[in-house]
VEXMARZA-905826 format. One record per residue (C-alpha): x, y, z. Coordinates in steps of 0.1 Angstrom, whole numbers, padded with zeros to 4 digits, always signed. Layout:
<sites>
XYZ;...
</sites>
This chain:
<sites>
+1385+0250+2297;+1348+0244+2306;+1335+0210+2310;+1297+0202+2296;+1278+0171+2303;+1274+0149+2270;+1240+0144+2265;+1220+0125+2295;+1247+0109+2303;+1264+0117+2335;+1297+0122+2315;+1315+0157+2316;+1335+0167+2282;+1356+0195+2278;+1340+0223+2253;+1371+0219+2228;+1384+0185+2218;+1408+0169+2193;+1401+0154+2159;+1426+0134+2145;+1417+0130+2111;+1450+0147+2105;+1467+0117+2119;+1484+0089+2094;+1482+0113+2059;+1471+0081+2038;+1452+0080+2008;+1430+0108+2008;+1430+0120+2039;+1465+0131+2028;+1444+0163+2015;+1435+0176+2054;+1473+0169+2070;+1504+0140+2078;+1509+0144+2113;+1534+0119+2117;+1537+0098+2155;+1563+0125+2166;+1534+0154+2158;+1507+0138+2171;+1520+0132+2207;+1531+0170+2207;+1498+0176+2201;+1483+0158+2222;+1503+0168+2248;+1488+0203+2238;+1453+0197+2243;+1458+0181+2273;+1478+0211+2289;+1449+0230+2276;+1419+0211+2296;+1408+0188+2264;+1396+0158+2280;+1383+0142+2246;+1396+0129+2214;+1379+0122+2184;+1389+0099+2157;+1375+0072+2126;+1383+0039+2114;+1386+0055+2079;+1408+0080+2085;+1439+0073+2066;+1427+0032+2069;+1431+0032+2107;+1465+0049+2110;+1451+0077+2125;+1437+0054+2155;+1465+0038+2156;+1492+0067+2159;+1464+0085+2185;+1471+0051+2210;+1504+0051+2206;+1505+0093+2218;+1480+0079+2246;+1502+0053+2261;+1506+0060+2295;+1478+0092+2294;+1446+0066+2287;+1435+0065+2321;+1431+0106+2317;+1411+0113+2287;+1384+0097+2267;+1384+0082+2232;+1357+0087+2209;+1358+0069+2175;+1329+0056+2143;+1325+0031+2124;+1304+0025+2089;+1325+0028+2059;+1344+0004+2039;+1376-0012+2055;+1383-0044+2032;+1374-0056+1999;+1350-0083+2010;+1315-0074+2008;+1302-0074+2043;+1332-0046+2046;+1312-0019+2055;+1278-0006+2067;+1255-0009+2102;+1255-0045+2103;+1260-0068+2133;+1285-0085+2115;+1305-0051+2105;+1299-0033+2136;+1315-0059+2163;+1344-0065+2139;+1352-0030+2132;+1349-0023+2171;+1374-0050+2179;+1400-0040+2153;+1400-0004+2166;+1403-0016+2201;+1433-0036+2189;+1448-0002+2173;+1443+0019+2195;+1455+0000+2220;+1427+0000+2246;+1407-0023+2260;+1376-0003+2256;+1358+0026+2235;+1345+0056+2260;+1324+0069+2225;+1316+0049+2196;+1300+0062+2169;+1279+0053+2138;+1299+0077+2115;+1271+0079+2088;+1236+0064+2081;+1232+0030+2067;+1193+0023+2051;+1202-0013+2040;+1204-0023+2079;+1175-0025+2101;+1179-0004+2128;+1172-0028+2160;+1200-0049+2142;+1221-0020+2142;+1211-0010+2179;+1213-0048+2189;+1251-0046+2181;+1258-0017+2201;+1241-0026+2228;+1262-0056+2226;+1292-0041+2227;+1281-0018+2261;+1276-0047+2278;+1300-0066+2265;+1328-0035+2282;+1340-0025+2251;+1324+0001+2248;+1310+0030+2271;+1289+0047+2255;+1275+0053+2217;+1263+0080+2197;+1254+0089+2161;+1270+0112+2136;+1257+0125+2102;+1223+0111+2108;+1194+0134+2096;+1169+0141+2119;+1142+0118+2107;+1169+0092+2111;+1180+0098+2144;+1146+0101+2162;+1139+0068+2144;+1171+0053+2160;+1159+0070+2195;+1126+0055+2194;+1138+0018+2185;+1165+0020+2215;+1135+0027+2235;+1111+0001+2224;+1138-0025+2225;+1152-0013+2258;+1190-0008+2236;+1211+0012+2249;+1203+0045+2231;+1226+0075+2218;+1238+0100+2239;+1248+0124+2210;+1251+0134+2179;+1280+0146+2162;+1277+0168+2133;+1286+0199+2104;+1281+0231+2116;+1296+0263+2115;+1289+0300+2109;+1290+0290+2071;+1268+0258+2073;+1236+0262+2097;+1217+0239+2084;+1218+0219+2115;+1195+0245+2133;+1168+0235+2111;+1160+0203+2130;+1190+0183+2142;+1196+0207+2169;+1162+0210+2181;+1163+0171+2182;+1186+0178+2200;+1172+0198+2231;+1143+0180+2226;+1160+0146+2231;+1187+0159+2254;+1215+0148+2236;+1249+0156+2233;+1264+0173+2204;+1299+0175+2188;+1306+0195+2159;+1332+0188+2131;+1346+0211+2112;+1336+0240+2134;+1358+0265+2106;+1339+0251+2077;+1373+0233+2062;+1394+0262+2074;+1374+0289+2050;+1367+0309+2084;+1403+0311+2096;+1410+0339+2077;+1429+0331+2053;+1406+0332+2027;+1393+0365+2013;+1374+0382+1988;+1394+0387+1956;+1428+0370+1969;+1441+0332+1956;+1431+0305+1978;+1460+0303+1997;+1489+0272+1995;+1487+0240+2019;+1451+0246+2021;+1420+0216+2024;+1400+0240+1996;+1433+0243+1971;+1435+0199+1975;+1401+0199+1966;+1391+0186+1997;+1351+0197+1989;+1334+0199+2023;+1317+0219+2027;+1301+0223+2000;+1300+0263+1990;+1267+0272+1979;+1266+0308+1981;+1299+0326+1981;+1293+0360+1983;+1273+0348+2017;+1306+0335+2029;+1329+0363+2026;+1303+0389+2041;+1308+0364+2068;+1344+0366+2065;+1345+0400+2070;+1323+0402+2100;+1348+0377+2114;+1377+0400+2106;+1362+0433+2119;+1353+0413+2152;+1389+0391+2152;+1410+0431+2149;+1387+0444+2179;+1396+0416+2200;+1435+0412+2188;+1425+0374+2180;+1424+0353+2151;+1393+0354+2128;+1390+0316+2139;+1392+0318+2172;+1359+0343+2169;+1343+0317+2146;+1349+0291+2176;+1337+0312+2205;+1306+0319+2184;+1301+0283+2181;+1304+0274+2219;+1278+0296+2224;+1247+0283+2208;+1221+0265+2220;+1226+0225+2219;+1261+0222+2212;+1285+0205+2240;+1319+0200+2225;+1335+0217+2191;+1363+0191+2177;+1392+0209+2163;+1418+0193+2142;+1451+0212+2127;+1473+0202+2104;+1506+0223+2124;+1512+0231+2165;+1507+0267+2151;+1470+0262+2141;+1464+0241+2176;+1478+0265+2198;+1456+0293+2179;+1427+0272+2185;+1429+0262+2221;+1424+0300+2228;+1390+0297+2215;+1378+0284+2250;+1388+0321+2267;+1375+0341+2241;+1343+0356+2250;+1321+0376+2225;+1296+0410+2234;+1261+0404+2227;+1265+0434+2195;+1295+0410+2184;+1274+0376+2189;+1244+0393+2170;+1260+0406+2142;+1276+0372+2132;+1241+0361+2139;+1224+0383+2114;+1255+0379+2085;+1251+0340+2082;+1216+0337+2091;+1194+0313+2072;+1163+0315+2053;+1135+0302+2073;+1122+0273+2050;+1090+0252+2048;+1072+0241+2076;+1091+0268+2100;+1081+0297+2083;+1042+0288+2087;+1048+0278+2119;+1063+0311+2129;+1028+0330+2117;+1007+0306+2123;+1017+0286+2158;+1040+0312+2180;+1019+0308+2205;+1027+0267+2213;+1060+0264+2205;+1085+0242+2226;+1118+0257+2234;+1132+0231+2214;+1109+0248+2183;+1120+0283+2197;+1158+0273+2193;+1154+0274+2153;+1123+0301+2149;+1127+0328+2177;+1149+0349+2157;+1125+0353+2128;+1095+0360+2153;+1100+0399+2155;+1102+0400+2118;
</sites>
């Protein structure tokens, strides 16, 4: 397992980690897995055997069960890992139940320390944008909560880019504590995140930790062109992310994976993952499972090393269309472009 340094921080996080929103099975996170208390500490187990130092989780995800069975597979193993988890969405009926505020921030903070059975946060996350709340208010709370000990550090996840150099600039005119990463969509079938979140990114020097690195499971494999979407799946529960714009697009990827996933005697996932680890900006992939079968697969992910003709023709299969302002600034300003700028349009120069 390699070990990459979140952000500016000085902390080191292993290049695969564990998402439990497969944890609890409530409500409607039913649709992605159950992994009962029993499951969860075999998996766990797992991804420690397998060098994962980092595990991810959500207040929402089943209503705080799946923080709650993730401490109880900790106990006794907290001192060796570190525990990521957001806050943003509802949690109760009453009206203050949800969003960026102060008021919702150091509450939700507290009742996940009390389920998860910590006494503080290494990670916490905003888990998704809130334009009712001013942003120093926002900030103000988490900074709170660093120096209060409950927390570590903080990042952001599902912010666009305009939203998260906005947050980076009020830390820094407020002297907050600012956001060491990012954590985001993005896949082989969904890189959108190239067009400006990861050149934030490098620019920034932030941290970045991708969810749903398969896309929802539709690069595992399983699904191809002109078969039924197969049983137990997140697309069959109509699960919806990601959305699937273009599907032609995403079984020509498919069956780049598949060519690539036979040469190597490996799993068309485990070729969508190393692909992954390998571009610019990203530090950590989180990878959730909803059996030990689909973990162990996984984990092999971290060994698995592609050849530059293998890395380039993935590249070329899912690329996207250089939009509005990159493709102006690809004729018109090559000559002063940042790496950062480079990261997105340096493909598309030679064409």
């Amino acid at each position: 397992m390699e070990y990459r340094q979140l952000g500016r921080s000085g902390l080191k996080v292993s290049s695969l980690s564990l998402g439990t929103m497969t944890f609890g099975g409530k409500g409607n996170f039913a649709k992605t897995g159950d992994t009962d208390i029993e499951g969860a500490r075999r998996q766990v187990d797992m991804a420690l055997d397998a060098g994962i130092n980092l595990f991810d989780t959500a207040d929402i995800y089943s209503n705080g069960a799946s923080e709650e069975i993730l401490g109880q597979a900790l106990k006794g193993k907290r001192d060796r890992v570190l525990v990521a988890t957001k806050a943003r969405f509802r949690m109760g009926e009453e009206i203050n139940d949800a969003g960026l505020s102060r008021y919702h921030l150091i509450r939700a903070a507290e009742v996940s320390l009390k389920r998860l059975g910590t006494d503080h946060i290494d990670l916490y996350q905003l888990h998704q944008w809130d334009g009712m709340t001013p942003l120093d208010e926002t900030l103000e709370a988490l900074d709170t909560l660093v120096r209060s000990g409950k927390v570590r550090y903080v990042g952001v996840s599902n912010f666009s880019a305009w939203h998260l150099m906005k947050a980076m600039g009020v830390a820094a005119l407020e002297k907050f504590i600012a956001p060491v990463s990012q954590q985001i969509h993005y896949s082989l079938e969904s890189r959108d995140a190239e067009y400006e979140l990861i050149p934030a990114t490098l620019n920034q020097q932030l941290g970045v930790l991708v969810w749903s690195p398969l896309a929802g499971g539709l690069l595992s494999g399983k699904y191809r062109r002109g078969t039924p979407t197969p049983e137990g799946t997140r697309q069959l529960a109509n699960w919806g992310e990601p959305p699937i714009r273009d599907e032609e697009r995403l079984y020509d990827i498919i069956e780049v994976l598949i060519g690539i996933a036979e040469a190597h005697k490996v799993s068309a996932a485990q070729v969508a993952l190393a692909w992954l680890l390998g571009r610019k900006g990203v530090t950590s992939l989180i990878i959730g499972a909803r059996t030990d079968a689909q973990l162990a697969d996984n984990l092999k992910a971290a060994d698995l090393v592609l050849t530059a003709d293998e890395r380039a023709n993935l590249d070329r299969v899912s690329q996207p269309p250089l939009i509005y302002p990159y493709w102006h600034q690809a004729r018109t300003a090559s000559d002063r472009l940042s790496a950062a700028d480079l990261s997105l349009i340096e493909p598309y120069l030679s064409k």
